[in-house]
Structure formats: structure tokens, C-alpha cells
N, C-alpha and C positions, 0 to 999 in steps of 0.2 A: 542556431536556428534550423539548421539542413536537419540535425535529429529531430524537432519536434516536426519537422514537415513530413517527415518518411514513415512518425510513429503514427501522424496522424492520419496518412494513408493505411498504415497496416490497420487501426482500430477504425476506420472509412470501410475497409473490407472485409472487415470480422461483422462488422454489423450490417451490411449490404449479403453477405454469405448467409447469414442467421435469419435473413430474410426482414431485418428492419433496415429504417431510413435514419439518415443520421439529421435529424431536424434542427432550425436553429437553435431549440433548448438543448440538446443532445450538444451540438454543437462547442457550445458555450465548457456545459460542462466537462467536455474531453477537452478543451481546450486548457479551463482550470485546474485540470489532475496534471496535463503534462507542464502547464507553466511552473507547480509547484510540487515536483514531484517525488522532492525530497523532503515534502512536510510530513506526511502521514495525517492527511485534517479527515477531520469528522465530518457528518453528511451537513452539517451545519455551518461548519466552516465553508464547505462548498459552496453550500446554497449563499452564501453572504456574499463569497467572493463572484459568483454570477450573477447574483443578484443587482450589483456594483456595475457590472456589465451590458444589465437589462432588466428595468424594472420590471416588467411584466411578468420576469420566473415567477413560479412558486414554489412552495418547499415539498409538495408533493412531485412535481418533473421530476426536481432533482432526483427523489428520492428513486422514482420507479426508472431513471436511468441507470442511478447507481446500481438497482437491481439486475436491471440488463445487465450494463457491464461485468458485473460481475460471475452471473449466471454464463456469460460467455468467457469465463477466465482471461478478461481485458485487464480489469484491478481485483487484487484480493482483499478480501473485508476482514481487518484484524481487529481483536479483541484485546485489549491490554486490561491490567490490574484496575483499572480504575472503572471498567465496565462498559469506558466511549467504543462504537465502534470506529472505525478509522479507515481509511482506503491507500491501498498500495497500488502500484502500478505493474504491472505483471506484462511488461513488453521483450522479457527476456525467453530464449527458447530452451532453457537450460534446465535440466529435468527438475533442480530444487530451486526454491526459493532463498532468498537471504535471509539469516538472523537480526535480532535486534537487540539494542542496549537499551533497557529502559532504565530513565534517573526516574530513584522512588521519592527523592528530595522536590526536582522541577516539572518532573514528568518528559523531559525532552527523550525523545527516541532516535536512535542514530541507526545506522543499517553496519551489518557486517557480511560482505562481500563472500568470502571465503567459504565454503561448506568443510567443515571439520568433522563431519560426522562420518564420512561415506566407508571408511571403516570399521564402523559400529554397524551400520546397515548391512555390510556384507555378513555381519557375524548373527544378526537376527534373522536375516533371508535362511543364511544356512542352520544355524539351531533350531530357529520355528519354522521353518518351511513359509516364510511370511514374505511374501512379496511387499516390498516397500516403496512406495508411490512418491511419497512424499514425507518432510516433515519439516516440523516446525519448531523454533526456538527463541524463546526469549530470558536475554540474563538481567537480572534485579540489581540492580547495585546503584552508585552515585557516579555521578558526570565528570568531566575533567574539572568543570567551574564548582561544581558543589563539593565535590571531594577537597579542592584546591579553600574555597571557603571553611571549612569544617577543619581543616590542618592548620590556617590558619587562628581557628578562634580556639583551638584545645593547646595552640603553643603559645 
């Protein structure tokens, strides 16, 4: 509970800094990104889960929070194969972001903690003279449970 309390201060003060209010819908919905913030849900899932919270939202709030937040690099808005957009939470100070695994079988997305690249980046900085900010990665493949399913039904 003390992490979501301190993250809620820090995204309390990114949005007080940027010169907005954190109102009860705002509220609500920073509330649902950090209670689930290992789902990766869409602006729709959001909107349901607030919704559940307060009938009054509407799916536009959500929508023009989610833009906030993200305009203030609070969550990043990711794009998988399947074309949802999805929101991540971006409360780490750490110059990259984490990878993901996406199942092409369930669609479940897992995060990978680890930046494996940062040796690749130093070799593009230096080759192209390209300053590298950032970057992003996602591997295609099947889950523990679908891959564990599929080994199953082919033996």
C-alpha cells in the first residue's frame, strides 16, 4: 500500500507541476492504472474499471486523462499486434522502459525488467552519431500456459 501511496503523490505532483488538478475523475483513474498495474488494459478497460467505481464517469474523462497522463510521461501508451492501444505506467526514473512478451496464442503481455540492449545502443550512438533516447521492444512468441498447451496436444 506505501508504494501506491508515494506513486500517487509523485503523479499528484506531475499533474499539479503541469499546471492541472487532479479532480475526482482524474482521481479515480490514477487510482485504476496503479491498482492494476501490471495488466497493461486498454482505455476501455479503464473506463469499465472506473466506471464500477462511479457511475457518473464517462468514457470521454477517461479518455482526455489518459491523454494528459501520458502527454506528461506519467503511463506510456502502447501499441501491440492486435492494434488496442494499452497503457503502461512509467513511474520508474530509469532512462529506458521495459520489454514485453507478447502471447500471439492468448494475447497475455508480460513485462521484461532487464534492458539487454544497452550494448547495441552504444554501438549505434557510435556508428551513426545517433543519440539514443529510447527504445522499445516487443518479442512475438507463446506463453508458458499456451506453449505448455500446444506440447501437450502435439505429443
Amino acid at each position: 500500500m506505501k508504494k501506491l501511496d508515494s506513486s500517487f503523490k509523485i503523479i499528484k505532483q506531475k499533474l499539479y507541476e503541469a499546471g492541472f488538478k487532479l479532480t475526482p475523475q482524474r482521481e479515480l483513474t490514477v487510482e485504476v492504472l496503479l491498482e492494476k498495474e501490471k495488466d497493461h488494459l486498454s482505455a476501455e478497460e479503464i473506463y469499465l474499471l472506473v466506471k464500477s467505481k462511479n457511475t457518473g464517469i464517462g468514457l470521454a474523462t477517461v479518455y482526455r486523462t489518459l491523454e494528459i497522463l501520458t502527454e506528461l510521461q506519467i503511463i506510456n501508451k502502447l501499441t501491440f499486434q492486435d492494434g488496442i492501444a494499452r497503457y503502461d505506467l512509467n513511474m520508474n526514473s530509469e532512462k529506458h522502459q521495459h520489454h514485453h512478451l507478447l502471447c500471439l496464442k492468448c494475447g497475455r503481455i508480460e513485462e521484461v525488467k532487464q534492458d539487454m540492449l544497452f550494448e547495441i545502443e552504444k554501438e549505434i550512438e557510435r556508428d551513426y552519431q545517433f543519440i539514443v533516447r529510447d527504445h522499445r521492444l516487443t518479442f512475438h512468441g507463446l506463453c508458458r500456459n499456451c506453449s505448455t498447451i500446444q506440447q501437450t496436444s502435439e505429443g
